[in-house]
N, CA, C and O atoms as a printed pandas DataFrame, in Angstrom:
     atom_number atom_name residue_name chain_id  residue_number  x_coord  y_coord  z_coord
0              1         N          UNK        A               1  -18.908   -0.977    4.680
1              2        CA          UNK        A               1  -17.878   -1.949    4.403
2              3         C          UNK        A               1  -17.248   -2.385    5.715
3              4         O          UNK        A               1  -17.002   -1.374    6.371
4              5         N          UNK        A               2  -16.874   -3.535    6.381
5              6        CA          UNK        A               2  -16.537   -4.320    7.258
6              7         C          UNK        A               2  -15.592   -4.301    7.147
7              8         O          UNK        A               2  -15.372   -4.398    5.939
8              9         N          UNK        A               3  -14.289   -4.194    7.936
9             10        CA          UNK        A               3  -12.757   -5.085    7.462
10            11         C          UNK        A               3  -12.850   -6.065    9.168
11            12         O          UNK        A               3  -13.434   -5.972   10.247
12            13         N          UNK        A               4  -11.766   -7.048    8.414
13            14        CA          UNK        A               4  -11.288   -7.633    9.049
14            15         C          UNK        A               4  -10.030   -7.544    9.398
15            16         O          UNK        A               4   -9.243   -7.027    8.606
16            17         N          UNK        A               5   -9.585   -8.026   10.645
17            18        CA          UNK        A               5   -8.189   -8.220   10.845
18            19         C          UNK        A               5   -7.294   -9.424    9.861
19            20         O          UNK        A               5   -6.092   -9.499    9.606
20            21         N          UNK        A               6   -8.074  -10.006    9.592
21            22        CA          UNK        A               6   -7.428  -11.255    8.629
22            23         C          UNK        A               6   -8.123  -11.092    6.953
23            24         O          UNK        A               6   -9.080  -11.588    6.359
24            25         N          UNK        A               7   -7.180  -10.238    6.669
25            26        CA          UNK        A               7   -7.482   -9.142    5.349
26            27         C          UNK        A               7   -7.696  -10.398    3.909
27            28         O          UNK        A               7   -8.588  -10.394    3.062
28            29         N          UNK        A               8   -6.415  -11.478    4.070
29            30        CA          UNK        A               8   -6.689  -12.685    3.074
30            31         C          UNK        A               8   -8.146  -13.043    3.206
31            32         O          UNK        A               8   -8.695  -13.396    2.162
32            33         N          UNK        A               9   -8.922  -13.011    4.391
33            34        CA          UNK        A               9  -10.500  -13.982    3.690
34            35         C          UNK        A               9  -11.403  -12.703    2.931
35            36         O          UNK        A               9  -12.380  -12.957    2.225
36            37         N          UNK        A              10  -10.985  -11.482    3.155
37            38        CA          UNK        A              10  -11.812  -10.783    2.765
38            39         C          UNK        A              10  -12.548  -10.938    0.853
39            40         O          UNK        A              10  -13.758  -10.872    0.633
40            41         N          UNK        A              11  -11.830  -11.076    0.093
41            42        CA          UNK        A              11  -11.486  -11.198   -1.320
42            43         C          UNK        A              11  -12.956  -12.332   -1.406
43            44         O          UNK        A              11  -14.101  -12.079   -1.781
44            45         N          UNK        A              12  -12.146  -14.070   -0.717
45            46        CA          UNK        A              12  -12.925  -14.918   -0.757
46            47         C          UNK        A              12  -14.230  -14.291   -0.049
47            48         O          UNK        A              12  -15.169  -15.076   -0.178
48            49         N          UNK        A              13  -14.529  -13.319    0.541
49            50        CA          UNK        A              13  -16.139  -13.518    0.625
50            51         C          UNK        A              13  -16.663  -12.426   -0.175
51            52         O          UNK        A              13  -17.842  -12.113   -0.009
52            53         N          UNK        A              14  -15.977  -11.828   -0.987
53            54        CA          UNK        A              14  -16.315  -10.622   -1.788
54            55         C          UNK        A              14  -17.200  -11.195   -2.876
55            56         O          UNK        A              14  -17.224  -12.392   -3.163
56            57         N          UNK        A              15  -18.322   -9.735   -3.781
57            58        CA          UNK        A              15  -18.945  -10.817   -4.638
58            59         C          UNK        A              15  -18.478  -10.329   -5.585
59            60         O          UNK        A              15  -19.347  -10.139   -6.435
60            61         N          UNK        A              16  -17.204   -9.917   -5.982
61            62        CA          UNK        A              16  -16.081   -9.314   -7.494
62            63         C          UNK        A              16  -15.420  -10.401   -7.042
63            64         O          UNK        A              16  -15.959  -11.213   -7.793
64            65         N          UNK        A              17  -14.702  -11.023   -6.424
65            66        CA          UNK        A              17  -13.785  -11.803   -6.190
66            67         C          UNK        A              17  -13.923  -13.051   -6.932
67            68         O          UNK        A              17  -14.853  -13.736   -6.507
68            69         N          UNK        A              18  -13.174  -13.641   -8.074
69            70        CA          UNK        A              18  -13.024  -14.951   -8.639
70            71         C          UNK        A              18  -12.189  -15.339   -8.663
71            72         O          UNK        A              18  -11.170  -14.845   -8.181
72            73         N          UNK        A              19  -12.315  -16.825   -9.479
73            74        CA          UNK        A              19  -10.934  -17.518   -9.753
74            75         C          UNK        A              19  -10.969  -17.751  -11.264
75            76         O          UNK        A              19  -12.064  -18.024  -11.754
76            77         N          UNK        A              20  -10.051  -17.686  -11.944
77            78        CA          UNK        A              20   -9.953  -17.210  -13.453
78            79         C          UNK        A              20   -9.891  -18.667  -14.177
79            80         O          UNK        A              20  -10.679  -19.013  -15.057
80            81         N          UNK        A              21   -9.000  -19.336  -13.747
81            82        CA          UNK        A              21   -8.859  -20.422  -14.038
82            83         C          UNK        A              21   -7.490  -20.534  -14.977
83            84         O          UNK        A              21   -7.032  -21.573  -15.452
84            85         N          UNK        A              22   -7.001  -19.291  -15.106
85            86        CA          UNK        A              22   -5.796  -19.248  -15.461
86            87         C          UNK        A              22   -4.595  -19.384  -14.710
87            88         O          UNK        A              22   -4.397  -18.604  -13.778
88            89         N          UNK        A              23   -3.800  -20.234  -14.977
89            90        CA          UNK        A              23   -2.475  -20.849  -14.406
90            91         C          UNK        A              23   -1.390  -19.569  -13.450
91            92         O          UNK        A              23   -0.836  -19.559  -12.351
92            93         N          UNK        A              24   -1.550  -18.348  -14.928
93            94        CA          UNK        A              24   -0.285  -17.169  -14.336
94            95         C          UNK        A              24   -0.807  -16.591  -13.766
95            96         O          UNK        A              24   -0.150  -16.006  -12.905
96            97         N          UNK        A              25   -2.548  -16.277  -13.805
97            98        CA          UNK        A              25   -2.714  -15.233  -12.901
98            99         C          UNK        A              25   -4.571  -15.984  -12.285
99           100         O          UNK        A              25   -5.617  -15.717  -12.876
100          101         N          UNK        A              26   -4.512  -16.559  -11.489
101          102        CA          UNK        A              26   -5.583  -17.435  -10.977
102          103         C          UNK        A              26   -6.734  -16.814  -10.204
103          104         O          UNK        A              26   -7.853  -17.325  -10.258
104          105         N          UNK        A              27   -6.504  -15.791   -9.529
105          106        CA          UNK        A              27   -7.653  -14.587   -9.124
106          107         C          UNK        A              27   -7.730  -13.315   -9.260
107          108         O          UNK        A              27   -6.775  -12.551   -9.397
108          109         N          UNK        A              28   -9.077  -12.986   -9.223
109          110        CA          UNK        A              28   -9.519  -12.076  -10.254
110          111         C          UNK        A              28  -10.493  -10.903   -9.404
111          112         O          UNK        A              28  -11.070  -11.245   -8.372
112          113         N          UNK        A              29  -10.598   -9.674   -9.877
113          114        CA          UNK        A              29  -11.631   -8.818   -9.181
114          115         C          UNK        A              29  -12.150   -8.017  -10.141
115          116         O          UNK        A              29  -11.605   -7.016  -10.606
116          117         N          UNK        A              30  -13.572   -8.615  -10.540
117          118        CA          UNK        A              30  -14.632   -7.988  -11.390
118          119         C          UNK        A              30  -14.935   -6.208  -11.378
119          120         O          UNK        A              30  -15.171   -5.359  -12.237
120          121         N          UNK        A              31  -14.790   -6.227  -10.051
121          122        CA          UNK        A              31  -14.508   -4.825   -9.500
122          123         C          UNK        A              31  -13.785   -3.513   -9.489
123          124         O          UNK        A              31  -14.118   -2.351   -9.254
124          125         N          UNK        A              32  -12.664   -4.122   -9.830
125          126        CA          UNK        A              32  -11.465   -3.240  -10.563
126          127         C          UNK        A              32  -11.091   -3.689  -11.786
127          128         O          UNK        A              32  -10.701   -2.940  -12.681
128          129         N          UNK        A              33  -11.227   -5.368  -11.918
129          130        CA          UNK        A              33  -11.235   -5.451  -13.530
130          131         C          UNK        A              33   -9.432   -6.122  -13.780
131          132         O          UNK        A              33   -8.720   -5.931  -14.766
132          133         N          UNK        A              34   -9.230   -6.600  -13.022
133          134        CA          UNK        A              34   -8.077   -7.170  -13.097
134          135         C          UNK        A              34   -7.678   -8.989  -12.729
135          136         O          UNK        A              34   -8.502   -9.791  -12.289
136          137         N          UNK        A              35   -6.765   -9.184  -12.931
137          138        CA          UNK        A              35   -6.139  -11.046  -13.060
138          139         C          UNK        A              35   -5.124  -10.714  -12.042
139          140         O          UNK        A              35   -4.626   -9.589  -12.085
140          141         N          UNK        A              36   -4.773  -11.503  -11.182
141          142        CA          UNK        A              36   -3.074  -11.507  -10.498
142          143         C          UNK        A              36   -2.964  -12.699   -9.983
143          144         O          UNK        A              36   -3.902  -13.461   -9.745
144          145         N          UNK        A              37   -1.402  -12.971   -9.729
145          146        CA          UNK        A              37   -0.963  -14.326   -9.226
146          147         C          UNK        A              37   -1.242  -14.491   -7.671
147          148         O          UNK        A              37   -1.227  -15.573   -7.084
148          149         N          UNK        A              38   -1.557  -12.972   -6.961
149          150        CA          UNK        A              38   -1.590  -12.996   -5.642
150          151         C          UNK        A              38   -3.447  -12.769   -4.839
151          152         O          UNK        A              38   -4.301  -13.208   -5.610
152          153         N          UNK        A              39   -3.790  -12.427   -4.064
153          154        CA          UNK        A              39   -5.147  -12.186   -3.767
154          155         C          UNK        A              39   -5.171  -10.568   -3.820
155          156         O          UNK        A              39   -4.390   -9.811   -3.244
156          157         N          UNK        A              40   -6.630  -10.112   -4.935
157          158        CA          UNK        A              40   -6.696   -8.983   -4.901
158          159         C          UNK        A              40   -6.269   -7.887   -4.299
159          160         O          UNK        A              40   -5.781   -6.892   -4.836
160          161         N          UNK        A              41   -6.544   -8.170   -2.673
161          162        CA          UNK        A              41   -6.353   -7.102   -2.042
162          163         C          UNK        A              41   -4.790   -6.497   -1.385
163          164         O          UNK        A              41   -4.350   -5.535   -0.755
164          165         N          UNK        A              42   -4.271   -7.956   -2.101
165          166        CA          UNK        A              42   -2.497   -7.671   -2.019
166          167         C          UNK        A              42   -2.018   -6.329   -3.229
167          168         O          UNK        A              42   -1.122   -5.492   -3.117
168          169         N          UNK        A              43   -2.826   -6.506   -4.150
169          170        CA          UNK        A              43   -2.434   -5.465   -5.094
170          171         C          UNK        A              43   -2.684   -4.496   -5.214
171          172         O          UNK        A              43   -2.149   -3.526   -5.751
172          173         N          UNK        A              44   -3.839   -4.725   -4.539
173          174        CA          UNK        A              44   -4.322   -3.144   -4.085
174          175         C          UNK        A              44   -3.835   -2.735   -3.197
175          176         O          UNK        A              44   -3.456   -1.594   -3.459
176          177         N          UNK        A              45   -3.573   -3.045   -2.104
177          178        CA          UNK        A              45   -2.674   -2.360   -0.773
178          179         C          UNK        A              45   -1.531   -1.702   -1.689
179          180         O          UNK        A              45   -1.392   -0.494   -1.884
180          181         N          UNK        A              46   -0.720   -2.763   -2.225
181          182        CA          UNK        A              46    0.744   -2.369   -2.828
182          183         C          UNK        A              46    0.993   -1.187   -3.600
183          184         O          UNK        A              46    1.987   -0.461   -3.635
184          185         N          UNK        A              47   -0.396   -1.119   -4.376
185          186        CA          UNK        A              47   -0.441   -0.175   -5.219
186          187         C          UNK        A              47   -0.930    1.075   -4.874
187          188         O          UNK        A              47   -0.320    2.117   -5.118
188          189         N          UNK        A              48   -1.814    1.026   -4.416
189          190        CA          UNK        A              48   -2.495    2.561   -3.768
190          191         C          UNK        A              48   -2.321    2.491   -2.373
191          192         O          UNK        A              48   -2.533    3.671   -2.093
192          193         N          UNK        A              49   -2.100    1.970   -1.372
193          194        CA          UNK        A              49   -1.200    1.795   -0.319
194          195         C          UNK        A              49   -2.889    1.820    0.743
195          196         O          UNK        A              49   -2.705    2.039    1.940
196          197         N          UNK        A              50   -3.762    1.695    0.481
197          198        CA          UNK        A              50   -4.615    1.775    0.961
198          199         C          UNK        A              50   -6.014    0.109    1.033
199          200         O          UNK        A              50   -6.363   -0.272   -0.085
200          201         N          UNK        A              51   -6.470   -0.461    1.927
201          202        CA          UNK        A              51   -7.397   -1.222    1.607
202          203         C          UNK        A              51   -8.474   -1.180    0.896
203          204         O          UNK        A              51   -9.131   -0.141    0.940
204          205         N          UNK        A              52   -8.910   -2.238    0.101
205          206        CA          UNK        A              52   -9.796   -2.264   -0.846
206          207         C          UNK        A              52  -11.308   -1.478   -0.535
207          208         O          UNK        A              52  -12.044   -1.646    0.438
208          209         N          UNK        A              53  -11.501   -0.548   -1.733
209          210        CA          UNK        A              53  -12.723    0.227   -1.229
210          211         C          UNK        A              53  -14.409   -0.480   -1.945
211          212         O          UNK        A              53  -15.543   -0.050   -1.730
212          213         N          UNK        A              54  -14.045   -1.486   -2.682
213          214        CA          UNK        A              54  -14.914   -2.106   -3.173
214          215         C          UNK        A              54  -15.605   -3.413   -2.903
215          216         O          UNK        A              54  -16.562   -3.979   -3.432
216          217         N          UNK        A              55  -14.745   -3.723   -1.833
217          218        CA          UNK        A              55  -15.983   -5.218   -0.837
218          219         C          UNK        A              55  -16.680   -5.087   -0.541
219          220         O          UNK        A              55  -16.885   -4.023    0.044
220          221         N          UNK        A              56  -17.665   -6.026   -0.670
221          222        CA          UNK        A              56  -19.069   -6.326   -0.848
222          223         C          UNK        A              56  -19.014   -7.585   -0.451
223          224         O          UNK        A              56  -18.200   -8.270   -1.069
224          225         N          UNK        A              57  -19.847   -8.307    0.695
225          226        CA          UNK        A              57  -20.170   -8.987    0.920
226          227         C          UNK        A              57  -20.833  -10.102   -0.414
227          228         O          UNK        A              57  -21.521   -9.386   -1.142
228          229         N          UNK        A              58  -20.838  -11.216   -0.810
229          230        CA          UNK        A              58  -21.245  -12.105   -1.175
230          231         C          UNK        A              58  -22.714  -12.569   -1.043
231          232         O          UNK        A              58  -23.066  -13.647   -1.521
């Protein structure tokens, strides 16, 4: 797994990473299985305080 310093593009090149098409919660990660208003890996930091262990390149 790669990180970047610019943690926002990571999501967009992920291949769990979507867009839902829903208004309240517009992206999505197949990967953990969740919807949020923010980019995946914001919720994951917040929550387990740690970066996403499931990116995958695209």
């Amino acid at each position: 797994m790669q990180q970047t310093k610019n943690s926002r593009a990571i999501c967009s090149n992920c291949k769990y990473f979507y867009i839902t098409w829903d208004r309240t919660s517009p992206y999505g990660c197949k990967a953990m299985g969740f919807k949020s208003k923010t980019m995946p890996y914001m919720v994951t930091r917040q929550i387990s305080q740690t970066d996403c262990q499931s990116y995958e390149v695209k």
